[in-house]
N, C-alpha and C positions, 0 to 999 in steps of 0.2 A: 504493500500500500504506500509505503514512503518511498519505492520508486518512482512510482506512479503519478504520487504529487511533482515532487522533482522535475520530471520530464514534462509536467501540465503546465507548470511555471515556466520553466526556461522556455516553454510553448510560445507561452504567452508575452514573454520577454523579447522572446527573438522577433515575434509576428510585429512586435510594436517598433520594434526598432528594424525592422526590414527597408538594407540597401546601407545600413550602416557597417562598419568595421566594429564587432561586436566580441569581446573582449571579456574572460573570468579574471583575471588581473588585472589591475590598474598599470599604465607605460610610461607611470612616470617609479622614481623613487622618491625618496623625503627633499635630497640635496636639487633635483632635478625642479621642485615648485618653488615658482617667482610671485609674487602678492606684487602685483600695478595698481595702485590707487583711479588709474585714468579706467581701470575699465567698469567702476563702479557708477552709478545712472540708469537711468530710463533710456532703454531704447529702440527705433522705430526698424523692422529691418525687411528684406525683400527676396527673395530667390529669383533668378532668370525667368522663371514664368512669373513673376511681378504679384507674385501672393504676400500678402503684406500681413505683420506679427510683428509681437513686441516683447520685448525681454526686458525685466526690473532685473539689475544686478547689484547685489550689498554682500556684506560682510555675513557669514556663516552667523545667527543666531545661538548665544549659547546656549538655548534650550532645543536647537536642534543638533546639536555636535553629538549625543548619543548615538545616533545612528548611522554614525560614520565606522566604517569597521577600524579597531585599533590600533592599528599600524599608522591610518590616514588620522587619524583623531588628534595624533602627537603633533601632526602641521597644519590643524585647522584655521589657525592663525592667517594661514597662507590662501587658504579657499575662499569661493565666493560662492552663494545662492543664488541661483537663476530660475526664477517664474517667467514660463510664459505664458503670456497675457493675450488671449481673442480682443476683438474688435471693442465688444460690448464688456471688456473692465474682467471678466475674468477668468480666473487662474485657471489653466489649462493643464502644467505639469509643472515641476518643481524637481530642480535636481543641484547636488553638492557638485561644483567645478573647481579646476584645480589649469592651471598656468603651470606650462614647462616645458623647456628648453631641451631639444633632443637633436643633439647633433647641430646643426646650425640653424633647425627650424623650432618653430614654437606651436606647440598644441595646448588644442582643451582636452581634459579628461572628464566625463559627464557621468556621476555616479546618481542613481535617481533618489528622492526624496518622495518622501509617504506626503501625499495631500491629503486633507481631510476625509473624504469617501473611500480610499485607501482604507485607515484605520476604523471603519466600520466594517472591514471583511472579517470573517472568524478569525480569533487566533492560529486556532491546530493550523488552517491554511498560510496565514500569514508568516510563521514558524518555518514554512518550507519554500518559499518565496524565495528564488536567487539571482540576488541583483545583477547586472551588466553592466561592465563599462562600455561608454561610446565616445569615440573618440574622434577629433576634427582638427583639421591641420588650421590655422590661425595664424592673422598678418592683421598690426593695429597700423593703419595708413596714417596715420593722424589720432591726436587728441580726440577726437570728433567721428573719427572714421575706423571701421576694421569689418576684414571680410573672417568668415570659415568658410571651409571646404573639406566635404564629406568624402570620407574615402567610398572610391566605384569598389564596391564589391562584387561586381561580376569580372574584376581585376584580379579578386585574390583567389574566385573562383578558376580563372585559370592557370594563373600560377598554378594553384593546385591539380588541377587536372593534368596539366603537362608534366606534372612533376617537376619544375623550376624550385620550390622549394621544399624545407622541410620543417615545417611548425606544425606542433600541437594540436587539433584542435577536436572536436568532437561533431557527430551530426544529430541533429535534433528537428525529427520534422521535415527531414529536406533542405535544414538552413545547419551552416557552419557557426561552432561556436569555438574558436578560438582559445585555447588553454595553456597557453602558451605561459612560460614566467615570465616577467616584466624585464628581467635580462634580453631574453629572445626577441621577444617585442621589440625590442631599442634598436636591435639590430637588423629587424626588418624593416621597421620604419625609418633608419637611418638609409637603408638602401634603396628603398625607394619612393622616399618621401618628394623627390624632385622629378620621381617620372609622370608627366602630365598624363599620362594613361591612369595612375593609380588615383589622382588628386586634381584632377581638369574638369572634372563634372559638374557635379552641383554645388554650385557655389550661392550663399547667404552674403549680402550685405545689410549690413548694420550704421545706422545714421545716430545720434545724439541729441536725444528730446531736451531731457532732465540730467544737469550734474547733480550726483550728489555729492 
């Protein structure tokens, strides 16, 4: 039965984050997370098809720092809280981010955060609920300005296919779940963080409503 759950969750984990680089460890380590004051604010942002969303980003709540797993808890200092926000005010999804420096690029690590309807699912279920990192390559153009870009997963799916590489990962559903340790990690995204095949796709811009 507690396999059962397990696979129903990462079910539901992977189906939500489908198209992302979908990750059981986190790529960065402690020394690897940067705290930027600029990227905290209200902000307005857009994808290539001109779908339009908005991100609040501040500082990690200490009454939400529990539910960061251990290890990341000791640098929460360092993270920031990201809601995003619909059209009409509100909160859509809610996750722990974290800044860091891998190799000469800069990513976010997106660890998810319980919203309120969340913590109305039964316990026994929510006990077996396992989180995902998702991960996006990040460039602040400006004070004012910065893009992500989502890694193409139908990149690492051929990687894999062809056998070009050799990482970790697990299948669930039909979708790749990545298990790689955050060592491995480092080194595939170091390798190929710069190839426009892996990181040319969809790309988020992000405008500057509200400093805070």
């Amino acid at each position: 039965m507690k396999k059962i759950l397990l696979i129903l969750f990462l079910f539901f984990s992977l189906a939500f984050f489908s198209g992302c680089l979908k990750t059981l460890y986190p790529i960065f380590h402690k020394k690897d997370a940067i705290f930027n004051e600029s990227l905290l604010g209200y902000w307005k942002c857009s994808d290539k098809a001109r779908n339009i969303s908005f991100m609040e980003i501040r500082k990690i709540p200490d009454d939400r720092k529990p539910e960061l797993p251990p290890s990341i808890r000791e640098i929460s200092d360092k993270g920031y809280f990201l809601s995003r926000i619909d059209s009409m005010g509100k909160i859509k999804s809610q996750d722990f981010v974290f800044l860091a420096k891998i190799g000469k690029n800069h990513f976010l690590d997106y660890y998810p955060a319980e919203i309120s309807s969340q913590r109305n699912v039964n316990k026994h279920y929510r006990d077996h609920y396992i989180k995902l990192h998702t991960n996006y390559k990040f460039d602040f153009k400006d004070n004012d300005h910065f893009e992500i870009r989502l890694f193409d997963q139908s990149f690492l799916e051929k990687l894999l296919s062809d056998n070009k590489i050799n990482i970790h990962y697990e299948v669930v559903n039909g979708k790749k779940l990545i298990t790689a340790s955050t060592d491995d990690l480092q080194k595939f995204i170091i390798k190929y963080s710069d190839d426009p095949d892996a990181y040319g796709g969809d790309i988020t811009y992000c405008s500057r409503i509200i400093d805070y």
